[in-house]
HTML snippet that shows the backbone in 3Dmol.js (N, CA, C, O; Angstrom):
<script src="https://3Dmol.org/build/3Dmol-min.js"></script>
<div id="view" style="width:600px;height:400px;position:relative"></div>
<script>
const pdb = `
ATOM      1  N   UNK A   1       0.821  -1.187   0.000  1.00  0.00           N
ATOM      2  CA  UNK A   1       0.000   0.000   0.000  1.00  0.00           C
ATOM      3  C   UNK A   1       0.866   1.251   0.000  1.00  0.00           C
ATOM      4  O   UNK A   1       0.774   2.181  -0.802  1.00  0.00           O
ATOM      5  N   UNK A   2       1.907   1.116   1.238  1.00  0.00           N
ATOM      6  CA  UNK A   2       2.823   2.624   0.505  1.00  0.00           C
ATOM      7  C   UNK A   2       3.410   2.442  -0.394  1.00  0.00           C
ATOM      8  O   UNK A   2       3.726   3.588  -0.713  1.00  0.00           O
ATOM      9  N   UNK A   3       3.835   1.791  -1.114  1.00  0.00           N
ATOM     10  CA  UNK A   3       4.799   1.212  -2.364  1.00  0.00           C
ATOM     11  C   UNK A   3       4.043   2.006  -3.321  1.00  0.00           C
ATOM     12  O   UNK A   3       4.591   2.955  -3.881  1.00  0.00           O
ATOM     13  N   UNK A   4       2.287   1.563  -3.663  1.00  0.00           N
ATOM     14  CA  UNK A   4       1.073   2.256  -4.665  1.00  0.00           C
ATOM     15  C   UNK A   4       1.162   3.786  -4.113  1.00  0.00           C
ATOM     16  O   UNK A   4       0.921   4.633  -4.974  1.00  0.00           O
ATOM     17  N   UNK A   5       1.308   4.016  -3.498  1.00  0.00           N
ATOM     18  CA  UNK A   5       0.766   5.757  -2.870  1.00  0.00           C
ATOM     19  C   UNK A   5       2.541   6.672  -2.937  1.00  0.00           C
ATOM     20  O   UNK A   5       2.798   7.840  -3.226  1.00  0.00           O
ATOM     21  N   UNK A   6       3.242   5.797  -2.630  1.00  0.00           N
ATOM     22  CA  UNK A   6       4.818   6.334  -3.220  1.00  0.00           C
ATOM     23  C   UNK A   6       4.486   6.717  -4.706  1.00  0.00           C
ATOM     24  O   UNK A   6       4.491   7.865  -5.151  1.00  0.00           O
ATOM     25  N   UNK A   7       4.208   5.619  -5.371  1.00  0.00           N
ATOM     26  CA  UNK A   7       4.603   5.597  -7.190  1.00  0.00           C
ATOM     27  C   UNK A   7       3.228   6.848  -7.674  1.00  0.00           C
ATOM     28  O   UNK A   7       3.374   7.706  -8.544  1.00  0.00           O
ATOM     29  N   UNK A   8       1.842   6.615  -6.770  1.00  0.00           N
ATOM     30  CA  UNK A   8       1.016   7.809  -7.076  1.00  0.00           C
ATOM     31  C   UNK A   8       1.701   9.013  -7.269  1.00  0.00           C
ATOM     32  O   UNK A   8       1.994   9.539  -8.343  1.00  0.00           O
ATOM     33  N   UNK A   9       1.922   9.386  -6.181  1.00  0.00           N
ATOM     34  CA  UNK A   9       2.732  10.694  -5.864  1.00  0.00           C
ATOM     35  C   UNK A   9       3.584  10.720  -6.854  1.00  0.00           C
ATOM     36  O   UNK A   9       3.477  11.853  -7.323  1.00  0.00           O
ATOM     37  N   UNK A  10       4.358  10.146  -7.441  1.00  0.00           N
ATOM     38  CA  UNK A  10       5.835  10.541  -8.025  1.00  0.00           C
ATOM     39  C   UNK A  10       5.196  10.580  -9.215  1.00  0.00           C
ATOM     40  O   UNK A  10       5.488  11.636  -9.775  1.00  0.00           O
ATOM     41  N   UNK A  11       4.452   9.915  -9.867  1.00  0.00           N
ATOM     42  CA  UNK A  11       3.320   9.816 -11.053  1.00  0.00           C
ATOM     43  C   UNK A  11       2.778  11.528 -11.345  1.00  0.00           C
ATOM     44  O   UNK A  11       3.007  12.279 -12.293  1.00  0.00           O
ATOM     45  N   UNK A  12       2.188  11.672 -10.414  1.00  0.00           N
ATOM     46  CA  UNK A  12       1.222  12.272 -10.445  1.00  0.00           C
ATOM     47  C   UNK A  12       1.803  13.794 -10.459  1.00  0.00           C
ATOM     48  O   UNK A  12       1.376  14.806 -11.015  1.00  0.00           O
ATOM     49  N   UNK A  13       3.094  13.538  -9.520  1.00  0.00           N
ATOM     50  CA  UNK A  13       3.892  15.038  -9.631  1.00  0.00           C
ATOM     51  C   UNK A  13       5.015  15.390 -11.496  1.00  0.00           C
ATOM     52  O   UNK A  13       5.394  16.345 -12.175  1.00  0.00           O
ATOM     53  N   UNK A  14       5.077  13.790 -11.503  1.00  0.00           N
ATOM     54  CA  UNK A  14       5.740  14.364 -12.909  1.00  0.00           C
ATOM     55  C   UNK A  14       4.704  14.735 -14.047  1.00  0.00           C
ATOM     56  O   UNK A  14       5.126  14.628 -15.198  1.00  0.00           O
ATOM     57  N   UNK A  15       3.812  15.025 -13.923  1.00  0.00           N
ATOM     58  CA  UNK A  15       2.507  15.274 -14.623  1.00  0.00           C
ATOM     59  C   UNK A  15       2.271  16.491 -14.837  1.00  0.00           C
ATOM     60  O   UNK A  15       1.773  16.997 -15.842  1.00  0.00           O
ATOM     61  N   UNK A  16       2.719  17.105 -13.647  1.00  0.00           N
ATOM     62  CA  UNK A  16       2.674  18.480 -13.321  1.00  0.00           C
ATOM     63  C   UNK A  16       3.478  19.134 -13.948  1.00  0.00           C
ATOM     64  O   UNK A  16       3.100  20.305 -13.957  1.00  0.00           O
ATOM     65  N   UNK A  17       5.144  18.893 -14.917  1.00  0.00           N
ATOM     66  CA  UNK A  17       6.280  19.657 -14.982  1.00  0.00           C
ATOM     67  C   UNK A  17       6.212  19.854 -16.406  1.00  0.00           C
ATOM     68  O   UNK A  17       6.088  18.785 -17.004  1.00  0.00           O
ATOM     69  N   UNK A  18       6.266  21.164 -17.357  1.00  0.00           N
ATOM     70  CA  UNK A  18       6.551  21.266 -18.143  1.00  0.00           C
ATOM     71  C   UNK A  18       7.905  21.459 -18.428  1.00  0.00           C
ATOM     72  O   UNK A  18       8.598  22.099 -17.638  1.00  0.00           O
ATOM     73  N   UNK A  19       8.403  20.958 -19.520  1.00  0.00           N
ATOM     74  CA  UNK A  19      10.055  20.773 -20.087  1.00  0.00           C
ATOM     75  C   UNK A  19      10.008  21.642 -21.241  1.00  0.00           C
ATOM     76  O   UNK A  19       9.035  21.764 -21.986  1.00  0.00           O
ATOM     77  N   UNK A  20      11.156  22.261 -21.348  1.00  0.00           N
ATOM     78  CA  UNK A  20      11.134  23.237 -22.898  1.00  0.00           C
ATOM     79  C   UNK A  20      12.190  22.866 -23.443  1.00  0.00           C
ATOM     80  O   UNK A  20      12.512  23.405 -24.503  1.00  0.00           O
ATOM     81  N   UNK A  21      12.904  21.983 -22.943  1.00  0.00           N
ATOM     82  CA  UNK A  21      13.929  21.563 -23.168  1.00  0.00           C
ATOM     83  C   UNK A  21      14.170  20.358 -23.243  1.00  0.00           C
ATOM     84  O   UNK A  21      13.493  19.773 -22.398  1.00  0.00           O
ATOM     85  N   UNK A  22      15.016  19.425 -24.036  1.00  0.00           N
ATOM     86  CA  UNK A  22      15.343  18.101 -23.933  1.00  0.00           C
ATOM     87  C   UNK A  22      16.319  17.955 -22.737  1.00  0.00           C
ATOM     88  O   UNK A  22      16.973  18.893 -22.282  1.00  0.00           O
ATOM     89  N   UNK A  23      16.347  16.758 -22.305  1.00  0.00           N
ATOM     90  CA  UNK A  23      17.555  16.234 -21.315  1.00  0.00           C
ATOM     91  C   UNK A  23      18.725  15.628 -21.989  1.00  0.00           C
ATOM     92  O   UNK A  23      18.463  14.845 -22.902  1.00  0.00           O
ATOM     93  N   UNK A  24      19.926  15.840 -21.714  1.00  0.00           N
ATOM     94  CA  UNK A  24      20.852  15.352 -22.236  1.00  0.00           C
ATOM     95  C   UNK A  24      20.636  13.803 -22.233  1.00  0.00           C
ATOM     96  O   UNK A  24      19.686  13.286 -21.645  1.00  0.00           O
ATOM     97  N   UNK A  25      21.410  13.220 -22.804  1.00  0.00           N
ATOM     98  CA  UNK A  25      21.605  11.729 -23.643  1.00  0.00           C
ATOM     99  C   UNK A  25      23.075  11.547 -22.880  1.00  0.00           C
ATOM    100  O   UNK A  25      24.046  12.264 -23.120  1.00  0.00           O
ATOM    101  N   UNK A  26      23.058  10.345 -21.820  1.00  0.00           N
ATOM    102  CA  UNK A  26      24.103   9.659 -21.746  1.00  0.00           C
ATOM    103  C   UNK A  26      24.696   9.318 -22.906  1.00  0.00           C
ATOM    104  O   UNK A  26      24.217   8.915 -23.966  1.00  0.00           O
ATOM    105  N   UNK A  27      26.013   9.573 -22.500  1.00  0.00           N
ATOM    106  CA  UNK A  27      26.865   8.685 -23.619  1.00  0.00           C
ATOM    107  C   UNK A  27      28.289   7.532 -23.120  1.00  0.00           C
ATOM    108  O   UNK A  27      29.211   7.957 -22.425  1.00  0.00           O
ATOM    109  N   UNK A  28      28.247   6.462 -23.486  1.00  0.00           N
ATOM    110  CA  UNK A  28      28.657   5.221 -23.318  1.00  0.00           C
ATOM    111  C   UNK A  28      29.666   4.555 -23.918  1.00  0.00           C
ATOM    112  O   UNK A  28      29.620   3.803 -24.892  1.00  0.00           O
ATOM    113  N   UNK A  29      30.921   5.019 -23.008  1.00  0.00           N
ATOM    114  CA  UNK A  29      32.077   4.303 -24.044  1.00  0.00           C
ATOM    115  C   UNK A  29      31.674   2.709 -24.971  1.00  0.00           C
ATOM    116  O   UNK A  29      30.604   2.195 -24.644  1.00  0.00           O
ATOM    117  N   UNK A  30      32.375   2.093 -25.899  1.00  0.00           N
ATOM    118  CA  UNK A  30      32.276   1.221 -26.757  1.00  0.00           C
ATOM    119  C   UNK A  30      32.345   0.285 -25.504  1.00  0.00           C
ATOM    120  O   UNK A  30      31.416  -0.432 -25.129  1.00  0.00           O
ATOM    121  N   UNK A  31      33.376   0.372 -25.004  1.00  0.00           N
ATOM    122  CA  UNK A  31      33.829  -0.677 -24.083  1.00  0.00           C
ATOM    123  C   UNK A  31      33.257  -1.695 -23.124  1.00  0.00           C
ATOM    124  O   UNK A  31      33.517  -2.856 -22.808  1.00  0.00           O
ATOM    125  N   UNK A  32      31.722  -0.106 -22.551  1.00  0.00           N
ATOM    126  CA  UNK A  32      30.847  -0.105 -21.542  1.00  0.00           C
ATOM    127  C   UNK A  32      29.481  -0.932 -22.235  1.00  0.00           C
ATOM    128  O   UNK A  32      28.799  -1.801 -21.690  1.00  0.00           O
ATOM    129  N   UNK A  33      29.310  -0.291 -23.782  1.00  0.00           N
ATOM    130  CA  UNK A  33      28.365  -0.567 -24.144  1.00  0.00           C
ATOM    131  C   UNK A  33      28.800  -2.487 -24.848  1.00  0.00           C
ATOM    132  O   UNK A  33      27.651  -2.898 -25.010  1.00  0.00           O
ATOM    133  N   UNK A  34      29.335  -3.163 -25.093  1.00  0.00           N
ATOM    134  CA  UNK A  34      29.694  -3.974 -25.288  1.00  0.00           C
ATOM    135  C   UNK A  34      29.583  -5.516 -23.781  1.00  0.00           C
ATOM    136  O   UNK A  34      29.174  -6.677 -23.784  1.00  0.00           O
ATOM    137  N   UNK A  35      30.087  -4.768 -22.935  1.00  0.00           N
ATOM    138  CA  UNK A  35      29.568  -5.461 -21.728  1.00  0.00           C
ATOM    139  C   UNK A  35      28.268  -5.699 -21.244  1.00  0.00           C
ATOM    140  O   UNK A  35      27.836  -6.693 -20.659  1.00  0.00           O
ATOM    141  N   UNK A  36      27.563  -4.402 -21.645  1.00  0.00           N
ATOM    142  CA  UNK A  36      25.995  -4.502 -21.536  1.00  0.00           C
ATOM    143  C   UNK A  36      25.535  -5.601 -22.226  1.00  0.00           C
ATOM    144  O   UNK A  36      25.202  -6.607 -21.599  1.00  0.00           O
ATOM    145  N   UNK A  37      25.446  -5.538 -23.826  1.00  0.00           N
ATOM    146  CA  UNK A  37      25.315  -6.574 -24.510  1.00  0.00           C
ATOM    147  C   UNK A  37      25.194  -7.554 -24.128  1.00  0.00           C
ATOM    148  O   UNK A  37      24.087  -8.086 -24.032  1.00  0.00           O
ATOM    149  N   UNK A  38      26.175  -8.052 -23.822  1.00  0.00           N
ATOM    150  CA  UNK A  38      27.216  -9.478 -22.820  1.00  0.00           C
ATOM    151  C   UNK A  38      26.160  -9.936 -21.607  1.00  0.00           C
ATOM    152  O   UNK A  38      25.935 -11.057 -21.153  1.00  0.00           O
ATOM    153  N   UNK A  39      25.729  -8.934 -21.342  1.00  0.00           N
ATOM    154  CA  UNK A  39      25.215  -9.184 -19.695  1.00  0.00           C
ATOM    155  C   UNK A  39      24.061  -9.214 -19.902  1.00  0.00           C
ATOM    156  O   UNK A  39      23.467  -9.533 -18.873  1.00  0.00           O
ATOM    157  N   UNK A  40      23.180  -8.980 -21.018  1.00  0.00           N
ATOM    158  CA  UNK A  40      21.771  -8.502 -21.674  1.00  0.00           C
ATOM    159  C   UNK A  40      21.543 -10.271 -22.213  1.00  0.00           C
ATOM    160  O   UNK A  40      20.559 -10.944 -21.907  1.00  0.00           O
ATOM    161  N   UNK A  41      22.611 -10.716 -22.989  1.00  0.00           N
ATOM    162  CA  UNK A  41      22.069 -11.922 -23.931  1.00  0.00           C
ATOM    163  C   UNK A  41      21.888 -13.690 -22.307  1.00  0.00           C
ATOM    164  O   UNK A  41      21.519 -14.856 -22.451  1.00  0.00           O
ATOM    165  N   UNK A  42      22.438 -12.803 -20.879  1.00  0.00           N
ATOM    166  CA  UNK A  42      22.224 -14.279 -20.185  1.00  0.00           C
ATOM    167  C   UNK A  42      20.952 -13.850 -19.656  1.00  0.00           C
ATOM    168  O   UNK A  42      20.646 -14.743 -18.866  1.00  0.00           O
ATOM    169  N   UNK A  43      19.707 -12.657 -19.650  1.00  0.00           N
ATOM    170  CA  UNK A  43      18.709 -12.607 -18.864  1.00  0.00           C
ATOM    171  C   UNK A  43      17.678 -13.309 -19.820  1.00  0.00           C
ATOM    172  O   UNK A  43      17.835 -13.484 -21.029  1.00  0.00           O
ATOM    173  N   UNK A  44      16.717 -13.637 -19.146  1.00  0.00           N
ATOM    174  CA  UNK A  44      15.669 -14.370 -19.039  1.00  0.00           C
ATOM    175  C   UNK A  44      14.867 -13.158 -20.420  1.00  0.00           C
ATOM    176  O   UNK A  44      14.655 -11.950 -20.318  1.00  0.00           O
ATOM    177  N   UNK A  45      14.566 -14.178 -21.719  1.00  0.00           N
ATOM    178  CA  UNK A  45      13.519 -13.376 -22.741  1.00  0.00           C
ATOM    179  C   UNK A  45      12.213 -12.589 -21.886  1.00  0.00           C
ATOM    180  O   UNK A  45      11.774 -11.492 -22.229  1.00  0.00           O
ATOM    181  N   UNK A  46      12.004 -12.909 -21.411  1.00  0.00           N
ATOM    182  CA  UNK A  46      10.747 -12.599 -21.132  1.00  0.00           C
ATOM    183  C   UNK A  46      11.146 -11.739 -19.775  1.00  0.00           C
ATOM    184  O   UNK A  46      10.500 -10.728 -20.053  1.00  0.00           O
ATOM    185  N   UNK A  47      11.461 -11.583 -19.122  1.00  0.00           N
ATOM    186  CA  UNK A  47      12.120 -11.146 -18.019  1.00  0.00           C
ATOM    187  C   UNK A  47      11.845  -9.617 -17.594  1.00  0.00           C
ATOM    188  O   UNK A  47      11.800  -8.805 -18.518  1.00  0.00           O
ATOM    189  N   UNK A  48      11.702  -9.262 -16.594  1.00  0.00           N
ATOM    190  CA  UNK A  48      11.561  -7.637 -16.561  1.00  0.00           C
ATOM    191  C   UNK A  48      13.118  -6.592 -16.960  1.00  0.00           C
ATOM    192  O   UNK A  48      12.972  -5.401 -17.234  1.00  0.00           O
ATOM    193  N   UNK A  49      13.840  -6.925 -16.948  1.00  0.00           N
ATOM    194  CA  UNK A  49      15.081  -6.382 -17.254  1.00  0.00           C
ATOM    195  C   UNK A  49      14.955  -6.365 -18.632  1.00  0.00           C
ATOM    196  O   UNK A  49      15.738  -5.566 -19.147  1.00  0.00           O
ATOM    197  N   UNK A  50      14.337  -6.887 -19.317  1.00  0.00           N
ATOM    198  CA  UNK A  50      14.389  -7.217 -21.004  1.00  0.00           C
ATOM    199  C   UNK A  50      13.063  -6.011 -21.090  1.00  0.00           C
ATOM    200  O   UNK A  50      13.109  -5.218 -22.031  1.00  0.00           O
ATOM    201  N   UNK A  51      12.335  -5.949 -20.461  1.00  0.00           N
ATOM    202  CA  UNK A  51      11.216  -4.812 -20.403  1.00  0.00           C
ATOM    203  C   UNK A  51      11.844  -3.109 -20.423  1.00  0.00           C
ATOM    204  O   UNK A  51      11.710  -2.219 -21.263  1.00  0.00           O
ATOM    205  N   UNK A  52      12.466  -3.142 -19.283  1.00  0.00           N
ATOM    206  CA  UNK A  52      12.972  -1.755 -19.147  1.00  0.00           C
ATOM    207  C   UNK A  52      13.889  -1.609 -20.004  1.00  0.00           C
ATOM    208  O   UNK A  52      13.993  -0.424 -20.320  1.00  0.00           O
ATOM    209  N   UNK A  53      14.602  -2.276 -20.524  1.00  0.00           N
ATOM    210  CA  UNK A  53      15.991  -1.777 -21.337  1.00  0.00           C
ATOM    211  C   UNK A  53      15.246  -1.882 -22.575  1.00  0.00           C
ATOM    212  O   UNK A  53      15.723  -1.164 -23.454  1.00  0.00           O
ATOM    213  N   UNK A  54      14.208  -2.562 -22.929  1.00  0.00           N
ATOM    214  CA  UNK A  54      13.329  -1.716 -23.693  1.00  0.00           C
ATOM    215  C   UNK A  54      12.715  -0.609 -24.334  1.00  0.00           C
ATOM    216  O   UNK A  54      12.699  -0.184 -25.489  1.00  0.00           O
ATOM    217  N   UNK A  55      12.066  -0.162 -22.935  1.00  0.00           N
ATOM    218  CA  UNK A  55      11.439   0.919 -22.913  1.00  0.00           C
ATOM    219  C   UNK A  55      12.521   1.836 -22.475  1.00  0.00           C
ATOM    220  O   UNK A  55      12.104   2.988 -22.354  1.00  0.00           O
ATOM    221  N   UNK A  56      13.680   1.698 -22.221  1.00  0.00           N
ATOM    222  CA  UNK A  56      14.598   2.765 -22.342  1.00  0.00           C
ATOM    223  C   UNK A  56      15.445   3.137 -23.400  1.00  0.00           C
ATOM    224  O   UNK A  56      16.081   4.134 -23.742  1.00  0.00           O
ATOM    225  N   UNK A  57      15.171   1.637 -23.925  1.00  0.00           N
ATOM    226  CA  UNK A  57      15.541   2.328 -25.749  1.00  0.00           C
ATOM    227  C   UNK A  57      14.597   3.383 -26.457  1.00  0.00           C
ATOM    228  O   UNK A  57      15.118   4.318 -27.064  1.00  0.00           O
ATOM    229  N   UNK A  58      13.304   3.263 -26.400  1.00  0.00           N
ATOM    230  CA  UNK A  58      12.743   3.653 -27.349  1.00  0.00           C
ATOM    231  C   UNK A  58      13.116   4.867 -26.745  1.00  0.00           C
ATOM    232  O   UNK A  58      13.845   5.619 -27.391  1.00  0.00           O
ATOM    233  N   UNK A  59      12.595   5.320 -25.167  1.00  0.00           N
ATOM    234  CA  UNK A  59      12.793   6.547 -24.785  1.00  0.00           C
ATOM    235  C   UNK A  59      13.768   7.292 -25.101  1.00  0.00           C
ATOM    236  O   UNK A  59      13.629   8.515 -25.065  1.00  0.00           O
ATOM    237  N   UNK A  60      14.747   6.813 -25.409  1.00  0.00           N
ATOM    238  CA  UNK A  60      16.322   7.065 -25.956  1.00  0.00           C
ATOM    239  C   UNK A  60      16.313   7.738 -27.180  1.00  0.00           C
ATOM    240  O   UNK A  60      16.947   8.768 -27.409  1.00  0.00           O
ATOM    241  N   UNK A  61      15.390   6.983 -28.178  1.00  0.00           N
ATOM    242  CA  UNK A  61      14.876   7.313 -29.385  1.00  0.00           C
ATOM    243  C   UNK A  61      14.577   8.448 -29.471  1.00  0.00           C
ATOM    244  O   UNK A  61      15.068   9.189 -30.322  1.00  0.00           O
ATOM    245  N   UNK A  62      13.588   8.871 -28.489  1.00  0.00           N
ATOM    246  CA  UNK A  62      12.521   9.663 -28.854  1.00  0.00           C
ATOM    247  C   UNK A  62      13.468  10.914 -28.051  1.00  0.00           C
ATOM    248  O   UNK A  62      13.155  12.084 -28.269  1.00  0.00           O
ATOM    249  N   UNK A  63      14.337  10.681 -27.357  1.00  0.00           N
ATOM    250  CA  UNK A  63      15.004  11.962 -27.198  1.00  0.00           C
ATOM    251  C   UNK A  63      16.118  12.317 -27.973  1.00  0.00           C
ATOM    252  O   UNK A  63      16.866  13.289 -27.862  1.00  0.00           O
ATOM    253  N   UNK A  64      16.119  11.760 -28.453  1.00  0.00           N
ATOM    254  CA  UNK A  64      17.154  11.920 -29.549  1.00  0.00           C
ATOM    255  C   UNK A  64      16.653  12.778 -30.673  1.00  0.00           C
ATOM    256  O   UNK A  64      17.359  13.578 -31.287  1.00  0.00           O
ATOM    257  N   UNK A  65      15.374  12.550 -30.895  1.00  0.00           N
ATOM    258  CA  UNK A  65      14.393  13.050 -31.892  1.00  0.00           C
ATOM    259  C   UNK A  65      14.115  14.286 -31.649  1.00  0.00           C
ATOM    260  O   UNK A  65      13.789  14.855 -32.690  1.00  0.00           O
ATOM    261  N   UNK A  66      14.087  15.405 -30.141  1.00  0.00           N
ATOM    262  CA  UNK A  66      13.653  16.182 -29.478  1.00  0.00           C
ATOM    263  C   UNK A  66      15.464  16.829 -29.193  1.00  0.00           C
ATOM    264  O   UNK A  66      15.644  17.816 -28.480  1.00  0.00           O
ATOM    265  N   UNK A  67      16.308  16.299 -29.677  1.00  0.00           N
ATOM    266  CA  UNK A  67      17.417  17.340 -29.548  1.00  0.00           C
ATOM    267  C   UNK A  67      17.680  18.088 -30.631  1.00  0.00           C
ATOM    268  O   UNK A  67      18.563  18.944 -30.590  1.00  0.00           O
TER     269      UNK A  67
END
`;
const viewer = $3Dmol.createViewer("view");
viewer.addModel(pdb, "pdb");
viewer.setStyle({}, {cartoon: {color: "spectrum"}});
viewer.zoomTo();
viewer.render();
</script>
């Protein structure tokens, strides 16, 4: 129950913020991004880690699109 009323709140306040601006884009030596890979192909297909690095690609995308 606080776990739901934490994520409300934090929900509900980023709702509120207008941006006029993009956020910068990490950037990821070869080296770094290569290990990821590595560490990406032993998780579980279906898996929640395979979810977020997902949805943090596209998000990635789409800020990329907005710089």
């Amino acid at each position: 129950m606080t776990a739901l009323l934490v994520a409300t709140t934090l929900l509900s306040a980023c709702g509120t913020v207008a941006v006029s601006e993009c956020p910068p884009l990490f950037v990821y030596p070869p080296e770094f991004s290569n290990q990821l890979a590595d560490e990406l192909l032993t998780v579980k297909p279906d898996g929640a880690i395979v979810r977020a690095v997902t949805d943090y690609y596209v998000t990635r995308r789409m800020l990329e699109k907005c710089q």
